[in-house]
N, C-alpha and C positions, 0 to 999 in steps of 0.2 A: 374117802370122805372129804368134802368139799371144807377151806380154811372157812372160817366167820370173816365177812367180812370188817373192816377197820370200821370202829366208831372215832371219828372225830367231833368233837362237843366245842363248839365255838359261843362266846359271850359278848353278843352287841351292847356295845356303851357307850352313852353319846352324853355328852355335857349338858347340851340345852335341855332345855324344861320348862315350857310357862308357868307352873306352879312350884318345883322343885328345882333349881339350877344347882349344878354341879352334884348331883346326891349320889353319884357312883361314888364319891372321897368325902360323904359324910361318915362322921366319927359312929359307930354300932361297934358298941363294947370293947374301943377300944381299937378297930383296926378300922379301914374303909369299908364301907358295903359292898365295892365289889369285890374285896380278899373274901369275904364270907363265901360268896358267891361261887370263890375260882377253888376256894380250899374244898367247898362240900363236889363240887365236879371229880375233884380227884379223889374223890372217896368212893365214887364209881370203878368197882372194878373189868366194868363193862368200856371205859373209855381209855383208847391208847394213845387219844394227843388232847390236849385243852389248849386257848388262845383267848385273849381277851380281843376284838375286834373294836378299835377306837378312831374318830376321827376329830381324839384333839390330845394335846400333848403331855397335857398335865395326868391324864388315867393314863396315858401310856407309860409316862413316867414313874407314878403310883405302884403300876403292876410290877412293871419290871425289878423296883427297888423289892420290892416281898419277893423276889425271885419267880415270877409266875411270864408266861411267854403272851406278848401284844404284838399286834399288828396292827400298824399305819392306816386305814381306809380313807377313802372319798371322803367330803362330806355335803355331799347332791343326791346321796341314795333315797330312794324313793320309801323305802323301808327297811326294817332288818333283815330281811331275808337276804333282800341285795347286797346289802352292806356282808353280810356271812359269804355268800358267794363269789364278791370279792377278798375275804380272807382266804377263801381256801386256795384260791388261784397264787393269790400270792405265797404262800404257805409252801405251796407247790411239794406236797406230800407224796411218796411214792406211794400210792395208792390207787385202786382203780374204780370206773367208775359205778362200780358197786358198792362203794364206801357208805356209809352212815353220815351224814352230817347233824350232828343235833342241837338246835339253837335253846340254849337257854338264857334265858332275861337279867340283865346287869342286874334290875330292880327286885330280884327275887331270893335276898339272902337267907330265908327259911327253908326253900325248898330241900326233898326229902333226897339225897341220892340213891334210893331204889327207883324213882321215878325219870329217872333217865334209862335203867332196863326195860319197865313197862314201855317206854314211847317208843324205843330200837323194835320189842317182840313181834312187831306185827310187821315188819319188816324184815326182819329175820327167819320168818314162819315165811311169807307169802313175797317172790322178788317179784309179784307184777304189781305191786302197794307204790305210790310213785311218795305216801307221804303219809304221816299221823302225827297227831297231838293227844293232850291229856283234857279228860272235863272231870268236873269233880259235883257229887250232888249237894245242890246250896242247903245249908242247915242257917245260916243266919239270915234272918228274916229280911233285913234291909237290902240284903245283894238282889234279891228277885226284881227287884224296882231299880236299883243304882244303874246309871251309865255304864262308871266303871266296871262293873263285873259282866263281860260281854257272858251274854247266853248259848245255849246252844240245841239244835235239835235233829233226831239223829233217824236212819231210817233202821229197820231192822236185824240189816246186818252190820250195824256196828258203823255204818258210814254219816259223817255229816252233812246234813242235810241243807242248815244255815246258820250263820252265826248272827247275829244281833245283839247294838245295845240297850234294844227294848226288851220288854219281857215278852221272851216266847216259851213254848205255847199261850196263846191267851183263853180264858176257860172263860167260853161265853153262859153257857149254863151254869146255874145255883146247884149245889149238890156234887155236881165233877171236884173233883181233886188233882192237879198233876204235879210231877216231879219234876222241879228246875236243874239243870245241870250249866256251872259256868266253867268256861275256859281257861287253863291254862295255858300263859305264854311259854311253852315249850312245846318245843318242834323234832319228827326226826323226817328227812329227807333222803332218798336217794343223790350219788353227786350228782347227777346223768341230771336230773330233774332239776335243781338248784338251776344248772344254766338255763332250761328251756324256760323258769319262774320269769328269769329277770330277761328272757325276753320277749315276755306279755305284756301290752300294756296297760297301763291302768283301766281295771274296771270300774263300770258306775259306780255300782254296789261298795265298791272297794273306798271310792273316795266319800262318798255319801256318808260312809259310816265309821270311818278311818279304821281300818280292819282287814291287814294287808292277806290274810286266807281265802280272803271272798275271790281274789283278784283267781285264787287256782279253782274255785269253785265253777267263778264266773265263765272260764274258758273247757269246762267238764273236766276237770281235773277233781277226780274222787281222793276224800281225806279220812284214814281211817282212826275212830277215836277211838279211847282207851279209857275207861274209868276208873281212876284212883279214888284210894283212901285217905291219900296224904292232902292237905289244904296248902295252898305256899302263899302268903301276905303279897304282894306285891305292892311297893312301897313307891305313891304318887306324890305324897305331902307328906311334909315332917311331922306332923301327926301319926301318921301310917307308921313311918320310921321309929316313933317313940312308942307304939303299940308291936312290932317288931322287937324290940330293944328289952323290951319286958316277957315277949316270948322265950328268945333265947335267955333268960336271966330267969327264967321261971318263974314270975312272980304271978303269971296269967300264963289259961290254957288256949288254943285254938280252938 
């Protein structure tokens, strides 16, 4: 029997923010947003390294003081992918490149850690998958229309087909009904793949809609999705952050 290969779970976090600055070391209950983040990773007992990926010093400094492992990155990267791909390099993990790399989002200290096994399984099952993510079906009404909740639509074996932050499908006829599914910023990668990501160039699609998947799309690079149960807030404004804040405090459901 063949070993599993390594899951390594890497967490891009970067300072700037047109509407949010510095919200990786805003206060949620208590600790930084990105401890919530690095502590629910390790509750995966699917992941065998976690790193917080930063390219400023003060989160690097954050992580390390809670005892959790940061790495240094650029900060020219075109997106987080890039930005992971030079973590793992640096990292330099004895691993090969059959590894799992899986990106999960600074801004996502709800998410569920079962949800990092769902985005590994279909890489784990199938090694000619170069790549998947999670979509979740929108239940609240305002995400179908919002920017921020990119969309998604898939074909029928589970592959994505496009992501958008318009609403798709658009239901031109009165009477049809369809099912919205948004995106999750989580990612799992093969390592092989990681390098050949970052060296694509920018696609149209990609800059058009700031939506760094389209970029593997754009060059027929198939993405296999996953549909979870779990929702994860991702946290743009301090608003979000204080809707977040009340999640985990129970005081509200998702």
């Amino acid at each position: 029997m063949m070993d599993q290969p390594a899951v390594i779970c890497i967490i891009p976090s970067r300072w700037g923010s047109s509407r949010f600055p510095g919200k990786p070391l805003a206060d949620l209950c208590g600790k930084p947003m990105i401890r919530h983040v690095y502590e629910r990773v390790l509750r995966s007992p699917a992941v065998t390294t976690a790193a917080v990926a930063t390219d400023d010093a003060r989160i690097f400094n954050a992580v390390t003081a809670f005892g959790g492992r940061a790495v240094m990155t650029s900060d020219r990267h075109r997106s987080g992918t890039d930005r992971i791909a030079e973590a793992v390099r640096l990292l330099d993990l004895p691993v090969g490149d059959d590894a799992i790399i899986v990106n999960i989002q600074g801004d996502q200290p709800a998410f569920a850690p079962a949800q990092i096994d769902e985005v590994v399984a279909p890489l784990l099952a199938d090694p000619a998958i170069p790549m998947s993510t999670l979509i979740y079906r929108i239940r609240r009404e305002e995400e179908i229309t919002h920017p921020n909740a990119v969309k998604v639509a898939c074909d029928r074996h589970g592959f994505a087909l496009y992501f958008s932050r318009a609403t798709i499908p658009y239901v031109r006829d009165r009477g049809l009904v369809a099912d919205y599914y948004k995106h999750h910023g989580i990612y799992a990668y093969r390592r092989h793949f990681l390098d050949t990501f970052t060296r694509l160039p920018e696609g149209t699609l990609e800059k058009l809609e700031a939506l760094e998947q389209l970029r593997a799309l754009e060059h027929g690079y198939r993405i296999r999705v996953v549909e979870t149960a779990h929702d994860s807030v991702e946290v743009d404004t301090p608003q979000e952050l204080e809707r977040v804040r009340r999640l985990l405090s129970g005081e509200i459901e998702a």
